[in-house]
PDB file of N, CA, C and O in Angstrom:
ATOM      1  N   UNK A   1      -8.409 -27.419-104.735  1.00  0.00           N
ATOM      2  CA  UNK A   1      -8.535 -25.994-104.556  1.00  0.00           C
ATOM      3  C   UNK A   1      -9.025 -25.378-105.874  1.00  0.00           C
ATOM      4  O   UNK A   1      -8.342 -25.721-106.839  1.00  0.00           O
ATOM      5  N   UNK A   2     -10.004 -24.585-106.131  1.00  0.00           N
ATOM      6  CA  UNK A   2     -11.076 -23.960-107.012  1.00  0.00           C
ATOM      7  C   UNK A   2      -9.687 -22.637-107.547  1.00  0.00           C
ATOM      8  O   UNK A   2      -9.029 -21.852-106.865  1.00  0.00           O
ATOM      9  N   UNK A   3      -9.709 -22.894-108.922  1.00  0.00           N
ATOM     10  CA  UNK A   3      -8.478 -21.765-109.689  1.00  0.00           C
ATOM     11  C   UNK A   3      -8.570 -20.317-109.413  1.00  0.00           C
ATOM     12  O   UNK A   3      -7.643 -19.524-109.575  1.00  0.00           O
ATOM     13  N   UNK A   4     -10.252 -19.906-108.806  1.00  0.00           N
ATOM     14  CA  UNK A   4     -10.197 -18.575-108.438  1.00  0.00           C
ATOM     15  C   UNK A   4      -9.218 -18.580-107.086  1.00  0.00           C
ATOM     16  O   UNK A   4      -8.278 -17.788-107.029  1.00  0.00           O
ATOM     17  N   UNK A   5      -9.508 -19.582-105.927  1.00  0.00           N
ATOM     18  CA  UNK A   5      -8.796 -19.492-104.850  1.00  0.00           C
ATOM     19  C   UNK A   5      -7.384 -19.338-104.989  1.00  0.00           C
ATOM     20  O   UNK A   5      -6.746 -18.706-104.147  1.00  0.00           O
ATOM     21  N   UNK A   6      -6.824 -19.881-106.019  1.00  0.00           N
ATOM     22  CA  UNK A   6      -5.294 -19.589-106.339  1.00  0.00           C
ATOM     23  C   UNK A   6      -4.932 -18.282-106.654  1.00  0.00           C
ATOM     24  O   UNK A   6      -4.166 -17.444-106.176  1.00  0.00           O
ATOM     25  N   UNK A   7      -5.728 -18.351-107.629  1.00  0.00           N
ATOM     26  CA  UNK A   7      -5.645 -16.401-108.438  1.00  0.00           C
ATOM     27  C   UNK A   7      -5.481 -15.599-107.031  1.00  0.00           C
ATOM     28  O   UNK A   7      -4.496 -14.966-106.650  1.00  0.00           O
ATOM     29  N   UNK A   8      -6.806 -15.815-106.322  1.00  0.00           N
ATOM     30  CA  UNK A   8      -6.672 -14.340-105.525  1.00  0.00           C
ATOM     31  C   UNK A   8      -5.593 -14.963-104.414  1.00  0.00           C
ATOM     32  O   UNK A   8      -5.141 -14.010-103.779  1.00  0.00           O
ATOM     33  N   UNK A   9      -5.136 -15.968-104.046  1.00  0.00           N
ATOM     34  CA  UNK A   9      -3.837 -16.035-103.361  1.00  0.00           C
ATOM     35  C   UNK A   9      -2.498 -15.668-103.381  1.00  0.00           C
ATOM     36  O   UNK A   9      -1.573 -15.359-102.631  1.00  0.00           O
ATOM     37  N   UNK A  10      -2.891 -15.897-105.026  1.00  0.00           N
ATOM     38  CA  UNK A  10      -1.551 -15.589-105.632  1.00  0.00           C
ATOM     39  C   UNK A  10      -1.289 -13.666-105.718  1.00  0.00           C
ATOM     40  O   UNK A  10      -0.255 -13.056-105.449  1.00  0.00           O
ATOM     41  N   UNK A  11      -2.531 -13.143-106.149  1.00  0.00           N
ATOM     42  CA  UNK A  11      -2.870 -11.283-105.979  1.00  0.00           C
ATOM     43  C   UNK A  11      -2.148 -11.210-104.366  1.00  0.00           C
ATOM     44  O   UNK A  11      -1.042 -10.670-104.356  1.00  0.00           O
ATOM     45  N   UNK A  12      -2.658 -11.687-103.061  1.00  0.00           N
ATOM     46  CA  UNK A  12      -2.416 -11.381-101.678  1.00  0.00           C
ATOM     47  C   UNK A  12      -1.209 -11.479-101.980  1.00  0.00           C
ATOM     48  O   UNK A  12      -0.439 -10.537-102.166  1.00  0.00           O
ATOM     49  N   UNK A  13      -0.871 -13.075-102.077  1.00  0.00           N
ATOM     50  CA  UNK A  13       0.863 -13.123-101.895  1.00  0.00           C
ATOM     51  C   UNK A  13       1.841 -11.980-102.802  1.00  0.00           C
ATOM     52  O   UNK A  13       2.827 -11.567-102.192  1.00  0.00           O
ATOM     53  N   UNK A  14       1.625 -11.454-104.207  1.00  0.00           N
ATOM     54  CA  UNK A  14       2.273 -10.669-104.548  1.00  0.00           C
ATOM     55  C   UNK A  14       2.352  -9.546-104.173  1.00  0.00           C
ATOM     56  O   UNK A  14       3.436  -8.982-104.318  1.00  0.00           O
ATOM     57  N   UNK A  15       1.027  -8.693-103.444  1.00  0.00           N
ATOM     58  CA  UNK A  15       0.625  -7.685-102.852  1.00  0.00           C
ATOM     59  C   UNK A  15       1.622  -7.296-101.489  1.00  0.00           C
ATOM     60  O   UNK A  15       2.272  -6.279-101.247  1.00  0.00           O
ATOM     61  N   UNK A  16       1.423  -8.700-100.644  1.00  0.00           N
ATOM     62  CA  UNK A  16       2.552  -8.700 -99.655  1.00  0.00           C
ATOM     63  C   UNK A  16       4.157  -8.374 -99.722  1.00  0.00           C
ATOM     64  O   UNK A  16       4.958  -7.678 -99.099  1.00  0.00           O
ATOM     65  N   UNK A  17       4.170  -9.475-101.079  1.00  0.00           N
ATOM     66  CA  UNK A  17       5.943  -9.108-101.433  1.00  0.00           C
ATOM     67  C   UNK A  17       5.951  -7.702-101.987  1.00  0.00           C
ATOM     68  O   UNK A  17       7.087  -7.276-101.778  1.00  0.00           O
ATOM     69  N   UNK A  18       5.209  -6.752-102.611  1.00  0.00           N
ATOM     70  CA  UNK A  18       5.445  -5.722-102.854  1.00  0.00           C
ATOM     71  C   UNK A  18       4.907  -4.644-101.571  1.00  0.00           C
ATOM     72  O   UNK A  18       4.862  -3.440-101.823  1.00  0.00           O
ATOM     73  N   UNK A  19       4.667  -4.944-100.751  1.00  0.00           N
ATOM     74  CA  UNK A  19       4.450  -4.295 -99.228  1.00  0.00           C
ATOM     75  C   UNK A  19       6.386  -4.412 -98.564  1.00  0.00           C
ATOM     76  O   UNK A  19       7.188  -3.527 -98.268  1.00  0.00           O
ATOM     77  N   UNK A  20       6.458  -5.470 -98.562  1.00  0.00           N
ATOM     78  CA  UNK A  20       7.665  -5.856 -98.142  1.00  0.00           C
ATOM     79  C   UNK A  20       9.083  -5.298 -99.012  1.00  0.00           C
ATOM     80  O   UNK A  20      10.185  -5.320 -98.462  1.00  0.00           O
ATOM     81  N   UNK A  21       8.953  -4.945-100.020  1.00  0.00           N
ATOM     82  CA  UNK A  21       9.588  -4.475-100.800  1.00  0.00           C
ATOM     83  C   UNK A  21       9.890  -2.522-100.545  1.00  0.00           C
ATOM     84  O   UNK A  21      10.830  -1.730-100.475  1.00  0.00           O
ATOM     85  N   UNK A  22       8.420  -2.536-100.486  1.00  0.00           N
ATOM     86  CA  UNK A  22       8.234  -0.250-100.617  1.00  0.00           C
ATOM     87  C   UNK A  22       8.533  -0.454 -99.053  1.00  0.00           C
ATOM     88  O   UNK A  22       9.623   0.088 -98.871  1.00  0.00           O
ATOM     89  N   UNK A  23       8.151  -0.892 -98.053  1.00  0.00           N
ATOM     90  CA  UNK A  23       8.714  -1.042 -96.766  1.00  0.00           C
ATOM     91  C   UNK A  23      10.398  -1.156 -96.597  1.00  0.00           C
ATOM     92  O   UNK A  23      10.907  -0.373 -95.795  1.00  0.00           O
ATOM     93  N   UNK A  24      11.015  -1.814 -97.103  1.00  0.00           N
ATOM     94  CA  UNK A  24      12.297  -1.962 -97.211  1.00  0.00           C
ATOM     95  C   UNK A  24      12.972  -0.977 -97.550  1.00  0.00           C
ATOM     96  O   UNK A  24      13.832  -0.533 -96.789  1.00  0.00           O
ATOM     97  N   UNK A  25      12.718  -0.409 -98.802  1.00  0.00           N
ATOM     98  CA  UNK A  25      12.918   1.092 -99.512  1.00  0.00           C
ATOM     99  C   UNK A  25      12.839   2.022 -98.693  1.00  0.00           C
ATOM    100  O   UNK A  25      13.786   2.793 -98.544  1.00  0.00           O
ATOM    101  N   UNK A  26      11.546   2.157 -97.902  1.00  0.00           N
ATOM    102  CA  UNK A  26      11.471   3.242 -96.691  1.00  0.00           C
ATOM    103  C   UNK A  26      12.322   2.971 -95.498  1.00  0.00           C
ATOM    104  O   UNK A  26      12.591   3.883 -94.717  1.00  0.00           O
ATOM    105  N   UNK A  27      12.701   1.911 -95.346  1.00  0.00           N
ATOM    106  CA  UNK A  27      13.685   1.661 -93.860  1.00  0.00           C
ATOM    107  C   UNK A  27      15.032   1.814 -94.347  1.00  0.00           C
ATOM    108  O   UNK A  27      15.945   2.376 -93.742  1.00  0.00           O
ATOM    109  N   UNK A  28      15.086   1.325 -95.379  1.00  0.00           N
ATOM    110  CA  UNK A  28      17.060   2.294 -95.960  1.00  0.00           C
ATOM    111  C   UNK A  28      16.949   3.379 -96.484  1.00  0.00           C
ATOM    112  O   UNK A  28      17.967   4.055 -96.631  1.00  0.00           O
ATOM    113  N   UNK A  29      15.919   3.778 -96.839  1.00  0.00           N
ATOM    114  CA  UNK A  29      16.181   5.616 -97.046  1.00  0.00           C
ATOM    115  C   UNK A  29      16.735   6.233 -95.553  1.00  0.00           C
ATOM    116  O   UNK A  29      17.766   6.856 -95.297  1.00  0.00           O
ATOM    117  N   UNK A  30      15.496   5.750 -94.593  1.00  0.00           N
ATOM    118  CA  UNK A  30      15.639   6.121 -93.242  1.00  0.00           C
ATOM    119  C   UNK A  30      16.870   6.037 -92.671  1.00  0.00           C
ATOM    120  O   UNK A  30      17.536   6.952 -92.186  1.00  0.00           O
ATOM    121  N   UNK A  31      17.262   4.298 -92.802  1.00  0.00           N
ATOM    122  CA  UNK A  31      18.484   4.499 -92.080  1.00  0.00           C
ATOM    123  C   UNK A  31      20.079   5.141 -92.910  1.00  0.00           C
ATOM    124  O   UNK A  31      21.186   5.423 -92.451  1.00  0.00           O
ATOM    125  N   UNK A  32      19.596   5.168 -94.059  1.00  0.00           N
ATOM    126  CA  UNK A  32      20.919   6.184 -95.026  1.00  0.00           C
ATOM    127  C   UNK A  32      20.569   7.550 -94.124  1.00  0.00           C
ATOM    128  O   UNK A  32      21.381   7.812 -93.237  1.00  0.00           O
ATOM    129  N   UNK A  33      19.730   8.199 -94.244  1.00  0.00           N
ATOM    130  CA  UNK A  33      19.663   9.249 -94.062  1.00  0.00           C
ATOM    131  C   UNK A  33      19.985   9.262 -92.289  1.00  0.00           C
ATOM    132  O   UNK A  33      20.151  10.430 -91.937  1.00  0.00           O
ATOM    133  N   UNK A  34      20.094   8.423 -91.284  1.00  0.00           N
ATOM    134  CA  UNK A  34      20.414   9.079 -90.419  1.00  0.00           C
ATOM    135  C   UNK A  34      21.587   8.210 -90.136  1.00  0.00           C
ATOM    136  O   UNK A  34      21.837   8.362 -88.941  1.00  0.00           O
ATOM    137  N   UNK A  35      22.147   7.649 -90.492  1.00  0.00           N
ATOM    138  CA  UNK A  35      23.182   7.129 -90.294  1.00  0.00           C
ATOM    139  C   UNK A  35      24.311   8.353 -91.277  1.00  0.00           C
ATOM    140  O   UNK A  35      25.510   8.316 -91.003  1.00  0.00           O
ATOM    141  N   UNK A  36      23.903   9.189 -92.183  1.00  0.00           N
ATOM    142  CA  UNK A  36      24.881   9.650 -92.413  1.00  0.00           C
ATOM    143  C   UNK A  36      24.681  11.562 -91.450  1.00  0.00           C
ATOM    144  O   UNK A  36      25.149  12.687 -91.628  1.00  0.00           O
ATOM    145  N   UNK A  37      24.002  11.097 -90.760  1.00  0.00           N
ATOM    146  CA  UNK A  37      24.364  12.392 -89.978  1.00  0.00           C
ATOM    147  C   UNK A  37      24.555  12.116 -88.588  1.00  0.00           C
ATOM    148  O   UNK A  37      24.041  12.903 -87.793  1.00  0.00           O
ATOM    149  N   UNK A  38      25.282  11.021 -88.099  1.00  0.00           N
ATOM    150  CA  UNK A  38      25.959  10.654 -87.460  1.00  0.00           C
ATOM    151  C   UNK A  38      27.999  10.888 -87.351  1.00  0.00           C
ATOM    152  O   UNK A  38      28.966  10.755 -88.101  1.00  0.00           O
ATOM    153  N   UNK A  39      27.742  11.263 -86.037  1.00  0.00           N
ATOM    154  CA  UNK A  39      29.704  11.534 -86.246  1.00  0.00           C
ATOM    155  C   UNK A  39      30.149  10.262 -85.618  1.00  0.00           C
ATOM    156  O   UNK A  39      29.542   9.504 -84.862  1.00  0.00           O
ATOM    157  N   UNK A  40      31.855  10.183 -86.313  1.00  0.00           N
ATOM    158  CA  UNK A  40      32.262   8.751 -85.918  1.00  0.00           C
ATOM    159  C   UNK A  40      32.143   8.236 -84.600  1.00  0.00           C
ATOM    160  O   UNK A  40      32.014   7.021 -84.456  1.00  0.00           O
ATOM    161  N   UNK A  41      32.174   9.152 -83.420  1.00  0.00           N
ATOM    162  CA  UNK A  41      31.928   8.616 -82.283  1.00  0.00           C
ATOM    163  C   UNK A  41      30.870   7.778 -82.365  1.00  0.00           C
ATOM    164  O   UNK A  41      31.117   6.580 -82.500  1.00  0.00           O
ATOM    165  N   UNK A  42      29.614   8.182 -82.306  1.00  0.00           N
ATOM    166  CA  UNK A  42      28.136   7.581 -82.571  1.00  0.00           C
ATOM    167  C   UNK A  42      28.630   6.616 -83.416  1.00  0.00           C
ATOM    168  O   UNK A  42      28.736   5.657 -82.651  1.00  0.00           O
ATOM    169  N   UNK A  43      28.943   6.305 -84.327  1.00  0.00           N
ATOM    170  CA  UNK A  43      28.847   5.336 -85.181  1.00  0.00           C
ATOM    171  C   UNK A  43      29.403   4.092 -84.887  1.00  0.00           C
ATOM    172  O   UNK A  43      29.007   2.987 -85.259  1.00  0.00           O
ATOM    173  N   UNK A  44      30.604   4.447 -84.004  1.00  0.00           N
ATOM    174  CA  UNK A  44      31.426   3.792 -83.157  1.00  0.00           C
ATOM    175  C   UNK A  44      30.442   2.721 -82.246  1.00  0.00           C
ATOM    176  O   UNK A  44      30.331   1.495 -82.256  1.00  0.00           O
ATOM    177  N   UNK A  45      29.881   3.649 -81.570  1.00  0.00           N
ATOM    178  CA  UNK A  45      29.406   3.617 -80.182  1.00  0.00           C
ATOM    179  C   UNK A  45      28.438   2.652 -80.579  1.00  0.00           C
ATOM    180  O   UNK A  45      28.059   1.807 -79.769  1.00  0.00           O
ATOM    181  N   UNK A  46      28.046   2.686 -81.621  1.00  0.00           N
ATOM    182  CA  UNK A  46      26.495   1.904 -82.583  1.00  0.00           C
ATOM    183  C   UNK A  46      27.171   0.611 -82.909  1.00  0.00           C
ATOM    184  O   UNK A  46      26.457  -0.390 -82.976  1.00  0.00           O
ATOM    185  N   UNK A  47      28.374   0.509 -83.108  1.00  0.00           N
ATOM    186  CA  UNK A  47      29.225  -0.161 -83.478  1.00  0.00           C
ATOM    187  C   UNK A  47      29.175  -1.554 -82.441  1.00  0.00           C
ATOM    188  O   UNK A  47      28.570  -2.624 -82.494  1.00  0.00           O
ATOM    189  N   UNK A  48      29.946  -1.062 -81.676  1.00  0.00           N
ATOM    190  CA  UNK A  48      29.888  -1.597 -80.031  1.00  0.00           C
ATOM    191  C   UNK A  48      29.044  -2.333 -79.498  1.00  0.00           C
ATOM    192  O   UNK A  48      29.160  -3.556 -79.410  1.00  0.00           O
ATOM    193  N   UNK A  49      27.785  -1.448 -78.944  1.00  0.00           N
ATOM    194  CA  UNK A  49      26.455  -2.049 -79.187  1.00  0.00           C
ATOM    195  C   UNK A  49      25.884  -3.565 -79.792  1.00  0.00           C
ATOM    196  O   UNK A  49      25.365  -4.602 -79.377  1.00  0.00           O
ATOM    197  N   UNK A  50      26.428  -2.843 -81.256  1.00  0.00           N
ATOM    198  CA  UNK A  50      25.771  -4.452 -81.851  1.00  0.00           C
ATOM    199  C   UNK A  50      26.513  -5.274 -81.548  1.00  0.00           C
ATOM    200  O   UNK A  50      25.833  -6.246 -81.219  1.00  0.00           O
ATOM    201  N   UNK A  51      28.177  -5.628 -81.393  1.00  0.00           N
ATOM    202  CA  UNK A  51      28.611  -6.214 -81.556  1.00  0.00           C
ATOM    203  C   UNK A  51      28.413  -7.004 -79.976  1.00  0.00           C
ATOM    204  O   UNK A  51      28.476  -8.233 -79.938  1.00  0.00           O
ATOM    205  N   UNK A  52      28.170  -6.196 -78.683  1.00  0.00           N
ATOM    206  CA  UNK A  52      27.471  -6.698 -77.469  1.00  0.00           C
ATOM    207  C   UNK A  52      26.471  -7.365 -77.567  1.00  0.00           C
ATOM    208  O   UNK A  52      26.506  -8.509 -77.113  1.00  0.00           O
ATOM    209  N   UNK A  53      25.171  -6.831 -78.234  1.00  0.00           N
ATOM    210  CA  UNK A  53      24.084  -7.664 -78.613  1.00  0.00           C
ATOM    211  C   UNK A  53      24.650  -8.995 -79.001  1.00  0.00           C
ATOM    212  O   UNK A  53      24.457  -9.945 -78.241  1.00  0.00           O
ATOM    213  N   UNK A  54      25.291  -9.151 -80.044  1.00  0.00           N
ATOM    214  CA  UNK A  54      25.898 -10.347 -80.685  1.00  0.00           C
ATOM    215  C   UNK A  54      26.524 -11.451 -80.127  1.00  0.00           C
ATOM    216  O   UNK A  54      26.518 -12.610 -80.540  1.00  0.00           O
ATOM    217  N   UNK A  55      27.288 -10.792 -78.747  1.00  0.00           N
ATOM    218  CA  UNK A  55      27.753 -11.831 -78.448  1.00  0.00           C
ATOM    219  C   UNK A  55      26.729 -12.466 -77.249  1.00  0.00           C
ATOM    220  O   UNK A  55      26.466 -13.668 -77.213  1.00  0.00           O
ATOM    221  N   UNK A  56      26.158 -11.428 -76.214  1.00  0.00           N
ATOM    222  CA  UNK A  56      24.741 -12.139 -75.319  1.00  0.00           C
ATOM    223  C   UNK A  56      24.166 -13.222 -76.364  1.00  0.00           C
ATOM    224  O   UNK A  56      24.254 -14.409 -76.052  1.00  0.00           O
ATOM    225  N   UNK A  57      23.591 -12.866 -77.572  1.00  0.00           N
ATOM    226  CA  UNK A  57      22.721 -13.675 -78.452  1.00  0.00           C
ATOM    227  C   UNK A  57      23.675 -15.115 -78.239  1.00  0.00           C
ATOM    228  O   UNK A  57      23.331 -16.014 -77.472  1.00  0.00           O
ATOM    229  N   UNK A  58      24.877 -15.147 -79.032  1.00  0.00           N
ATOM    230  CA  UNK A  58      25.666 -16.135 -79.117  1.00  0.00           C
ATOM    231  C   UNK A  58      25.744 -16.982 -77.743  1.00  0.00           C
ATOM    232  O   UNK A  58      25.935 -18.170 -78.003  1.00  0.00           O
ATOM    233  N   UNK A  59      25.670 -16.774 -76.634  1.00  0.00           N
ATOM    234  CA  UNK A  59      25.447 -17.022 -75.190  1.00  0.00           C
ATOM    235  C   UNK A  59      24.921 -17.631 -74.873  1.00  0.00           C
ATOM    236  O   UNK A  59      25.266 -18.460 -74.032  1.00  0.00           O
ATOM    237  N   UNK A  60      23.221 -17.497 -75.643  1.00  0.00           N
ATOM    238  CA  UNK A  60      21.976 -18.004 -74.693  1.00  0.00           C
ATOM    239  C   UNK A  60      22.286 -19.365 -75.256  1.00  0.00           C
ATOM    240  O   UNK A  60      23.109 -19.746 -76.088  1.00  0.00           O
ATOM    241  N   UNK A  61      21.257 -20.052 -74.454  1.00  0.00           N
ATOM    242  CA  UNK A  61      20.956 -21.128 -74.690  1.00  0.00           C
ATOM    243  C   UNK A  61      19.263 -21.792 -74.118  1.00  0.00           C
ATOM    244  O   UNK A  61      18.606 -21.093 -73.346  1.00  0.00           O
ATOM    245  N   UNK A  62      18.825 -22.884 -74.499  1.00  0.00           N
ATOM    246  CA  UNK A  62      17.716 -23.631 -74.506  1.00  0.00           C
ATOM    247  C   UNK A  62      16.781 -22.420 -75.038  1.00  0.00           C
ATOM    248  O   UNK A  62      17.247 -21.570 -75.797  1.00  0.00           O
ATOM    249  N   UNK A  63      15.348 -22.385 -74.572  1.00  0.00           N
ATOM    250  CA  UNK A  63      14.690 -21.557 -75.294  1.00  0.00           C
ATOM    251  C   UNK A  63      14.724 -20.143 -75.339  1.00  0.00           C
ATOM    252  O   UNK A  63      13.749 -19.431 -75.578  1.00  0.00           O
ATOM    253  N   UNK A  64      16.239 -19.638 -75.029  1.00  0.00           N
ATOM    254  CA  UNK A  64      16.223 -18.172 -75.270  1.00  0.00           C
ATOM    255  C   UNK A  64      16.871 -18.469 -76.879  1.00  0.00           C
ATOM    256  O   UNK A  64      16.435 -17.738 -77.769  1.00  0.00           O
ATOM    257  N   UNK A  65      17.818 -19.445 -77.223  1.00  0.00           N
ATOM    258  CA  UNK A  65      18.198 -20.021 -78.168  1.00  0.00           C
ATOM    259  C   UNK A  65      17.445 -20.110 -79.306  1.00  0.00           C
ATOM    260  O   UNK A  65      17.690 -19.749 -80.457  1.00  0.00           O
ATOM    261  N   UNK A  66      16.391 -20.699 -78.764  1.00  0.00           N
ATOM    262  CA  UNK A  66      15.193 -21.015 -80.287  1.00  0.00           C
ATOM    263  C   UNK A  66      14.507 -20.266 -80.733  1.00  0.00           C
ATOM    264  O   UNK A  66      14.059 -20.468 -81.862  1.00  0.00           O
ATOM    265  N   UNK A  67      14.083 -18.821 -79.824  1.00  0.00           N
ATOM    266  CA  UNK A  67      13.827 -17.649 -79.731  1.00  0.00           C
ATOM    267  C   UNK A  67      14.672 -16.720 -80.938  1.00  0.00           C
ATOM    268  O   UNK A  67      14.117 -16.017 -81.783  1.00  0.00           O
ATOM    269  N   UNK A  68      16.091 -16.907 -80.786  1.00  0.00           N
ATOM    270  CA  UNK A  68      16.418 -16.556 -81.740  1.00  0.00           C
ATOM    271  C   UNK A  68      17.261 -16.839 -83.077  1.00  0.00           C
ATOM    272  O   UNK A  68      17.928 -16.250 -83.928  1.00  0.00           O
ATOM    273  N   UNK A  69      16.825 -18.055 -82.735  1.00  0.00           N
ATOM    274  CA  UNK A  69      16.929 -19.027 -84.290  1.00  0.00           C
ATOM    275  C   UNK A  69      15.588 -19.052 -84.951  1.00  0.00           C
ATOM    276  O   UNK A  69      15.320 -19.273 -86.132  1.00  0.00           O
ATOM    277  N   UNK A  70      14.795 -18.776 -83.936  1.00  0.00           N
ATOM    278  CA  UNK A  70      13.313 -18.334 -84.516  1.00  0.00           C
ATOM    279  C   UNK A  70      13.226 -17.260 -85.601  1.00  0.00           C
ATOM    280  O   UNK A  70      12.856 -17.429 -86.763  1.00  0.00           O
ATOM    281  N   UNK A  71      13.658 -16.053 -84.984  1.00  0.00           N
ATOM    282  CA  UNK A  71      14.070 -14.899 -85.654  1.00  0.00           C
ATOM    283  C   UNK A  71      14.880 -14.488 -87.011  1.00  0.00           C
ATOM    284  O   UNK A  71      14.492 -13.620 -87.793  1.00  0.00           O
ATOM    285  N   UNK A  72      16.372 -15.454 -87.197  1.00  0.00           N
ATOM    286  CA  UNK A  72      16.935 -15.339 -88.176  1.00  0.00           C
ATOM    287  C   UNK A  72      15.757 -16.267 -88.781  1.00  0.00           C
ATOM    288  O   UNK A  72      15.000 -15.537 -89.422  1.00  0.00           O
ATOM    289  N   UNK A  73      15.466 -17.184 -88.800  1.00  0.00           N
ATOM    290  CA  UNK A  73      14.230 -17.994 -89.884  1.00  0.00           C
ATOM    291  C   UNK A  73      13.362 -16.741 -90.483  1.00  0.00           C
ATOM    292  O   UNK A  73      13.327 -16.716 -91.713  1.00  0.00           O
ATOM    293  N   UNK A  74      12.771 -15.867 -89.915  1.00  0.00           N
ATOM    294  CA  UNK A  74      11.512 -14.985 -90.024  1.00  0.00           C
ATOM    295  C   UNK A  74      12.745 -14.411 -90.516  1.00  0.00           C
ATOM    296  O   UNK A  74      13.038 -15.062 -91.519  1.00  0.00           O
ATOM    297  N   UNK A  75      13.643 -13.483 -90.302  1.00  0.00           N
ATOM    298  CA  UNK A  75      14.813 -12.463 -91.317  1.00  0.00           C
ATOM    299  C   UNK A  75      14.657 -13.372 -92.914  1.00  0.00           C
ATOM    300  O   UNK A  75      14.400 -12.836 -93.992  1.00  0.00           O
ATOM    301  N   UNK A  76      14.880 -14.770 -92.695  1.00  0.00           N
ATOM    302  CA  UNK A  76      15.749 -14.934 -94.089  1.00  0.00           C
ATOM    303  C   UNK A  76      14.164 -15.225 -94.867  1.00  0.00           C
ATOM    304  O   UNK A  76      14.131 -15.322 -96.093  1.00  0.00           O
ATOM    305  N   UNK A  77      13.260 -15.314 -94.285  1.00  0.00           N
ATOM    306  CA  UNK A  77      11.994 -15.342 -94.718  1.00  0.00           C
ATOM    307  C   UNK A  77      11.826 -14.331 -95.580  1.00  0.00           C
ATOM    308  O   UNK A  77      11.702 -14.329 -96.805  1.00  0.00           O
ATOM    309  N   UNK A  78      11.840 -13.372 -94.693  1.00  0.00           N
ATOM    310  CA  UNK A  78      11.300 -11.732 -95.323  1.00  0.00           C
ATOM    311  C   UNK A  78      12.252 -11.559 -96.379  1.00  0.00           C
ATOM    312  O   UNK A  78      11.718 -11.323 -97.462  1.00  0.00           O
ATOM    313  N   UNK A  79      14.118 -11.629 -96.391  1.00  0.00           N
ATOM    314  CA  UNK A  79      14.410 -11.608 -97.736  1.00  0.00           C
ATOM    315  C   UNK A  79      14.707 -12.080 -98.802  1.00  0.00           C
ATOM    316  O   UNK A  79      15.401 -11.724 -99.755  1.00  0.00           O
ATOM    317  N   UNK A  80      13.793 -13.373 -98.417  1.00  0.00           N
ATOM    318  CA  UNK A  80      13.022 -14.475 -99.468  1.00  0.00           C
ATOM    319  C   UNK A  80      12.470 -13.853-100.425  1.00  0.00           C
ATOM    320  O   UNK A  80      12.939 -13.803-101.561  1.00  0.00           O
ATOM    321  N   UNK A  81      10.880 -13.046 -99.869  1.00  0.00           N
ATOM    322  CA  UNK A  81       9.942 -12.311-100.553  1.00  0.00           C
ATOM    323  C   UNK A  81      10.193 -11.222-100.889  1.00  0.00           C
ATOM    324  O   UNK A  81       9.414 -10.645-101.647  1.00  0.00           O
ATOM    325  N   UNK A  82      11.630 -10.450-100.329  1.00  0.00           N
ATOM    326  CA  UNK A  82      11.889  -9.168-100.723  1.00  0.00           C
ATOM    327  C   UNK A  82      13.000  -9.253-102.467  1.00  0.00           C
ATOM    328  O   UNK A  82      13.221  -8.300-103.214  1.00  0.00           O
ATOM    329  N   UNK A  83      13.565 -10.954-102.674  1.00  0.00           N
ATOM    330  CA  UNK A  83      13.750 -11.289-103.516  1.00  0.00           C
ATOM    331  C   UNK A  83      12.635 -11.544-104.337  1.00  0.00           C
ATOM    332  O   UNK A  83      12.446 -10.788-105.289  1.00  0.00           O
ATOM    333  N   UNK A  84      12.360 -11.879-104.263  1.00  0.00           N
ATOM    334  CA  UNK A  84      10.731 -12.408-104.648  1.00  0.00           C
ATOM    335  C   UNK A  84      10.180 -11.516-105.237  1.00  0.00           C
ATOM    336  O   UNK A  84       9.936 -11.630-106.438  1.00  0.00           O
ATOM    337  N   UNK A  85       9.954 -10.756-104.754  1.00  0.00           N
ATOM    338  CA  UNK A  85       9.312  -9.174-105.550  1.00  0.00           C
ATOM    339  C   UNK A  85      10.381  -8.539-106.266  1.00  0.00           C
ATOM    340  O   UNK A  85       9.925  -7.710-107.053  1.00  0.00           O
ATOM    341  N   UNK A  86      11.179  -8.589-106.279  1.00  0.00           N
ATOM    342  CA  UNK A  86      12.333  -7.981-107.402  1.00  0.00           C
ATOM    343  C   UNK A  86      12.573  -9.163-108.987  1.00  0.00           C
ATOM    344  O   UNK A  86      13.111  -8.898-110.063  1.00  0.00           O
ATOM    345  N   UNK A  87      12.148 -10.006-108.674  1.00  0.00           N
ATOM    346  CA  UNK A  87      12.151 -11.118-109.959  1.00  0.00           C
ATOM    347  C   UNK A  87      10.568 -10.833-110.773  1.00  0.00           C
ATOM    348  O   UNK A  87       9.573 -11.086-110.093  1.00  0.00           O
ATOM    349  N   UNK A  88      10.379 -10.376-112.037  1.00  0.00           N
ATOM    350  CA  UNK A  88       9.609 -10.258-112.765  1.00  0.00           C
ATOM    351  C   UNK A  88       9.840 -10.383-114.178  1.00  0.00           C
ATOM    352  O   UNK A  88       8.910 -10.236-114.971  1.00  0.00           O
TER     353      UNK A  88
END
């Protein structure tokens, strides 16, 4: 592989982790900000929810399974690079 091809791989790939980074920043501003104008009911109720989601997930099996073992892979991915961009 030719050292320019690295260089500018290496520009994309950092470009990305700092996409992934100001993205992140904007989705917890978001969810600070409306999660704190939520009353405990709602929060409750949000509460609940996930914890339903959680257990269907825990449930499936064969390829609804890998589907979302697929998913935590791609999660711990993203805060791979969202580490990733905070190390300089």
């Amino acid at each position: 592989m030719k050292r320019n091809d690295i260089k500018q791989q290496r520009i994309a790939l950092l470009s990305l982790i700092k996409g992934y980074k100001k993205t992140n920043k904007l989705i917890f501003a978001e969810k600070k900000e409306r999660l704190s104008r939520m009353s405990k009911e709602e929060s409750l109720d949000e509460y609940k929810a996930l914890c339903a989601m959680w257990e269907g997930i825990s449930n499936k099996t064969g390829i609804e399974r890998v589907s979302d073992l697929n998913l935590q892979i791609l999660i711990r991915r993203r805060q791979q690079f969202d580490r990733a961009g905070k190390v300089k």
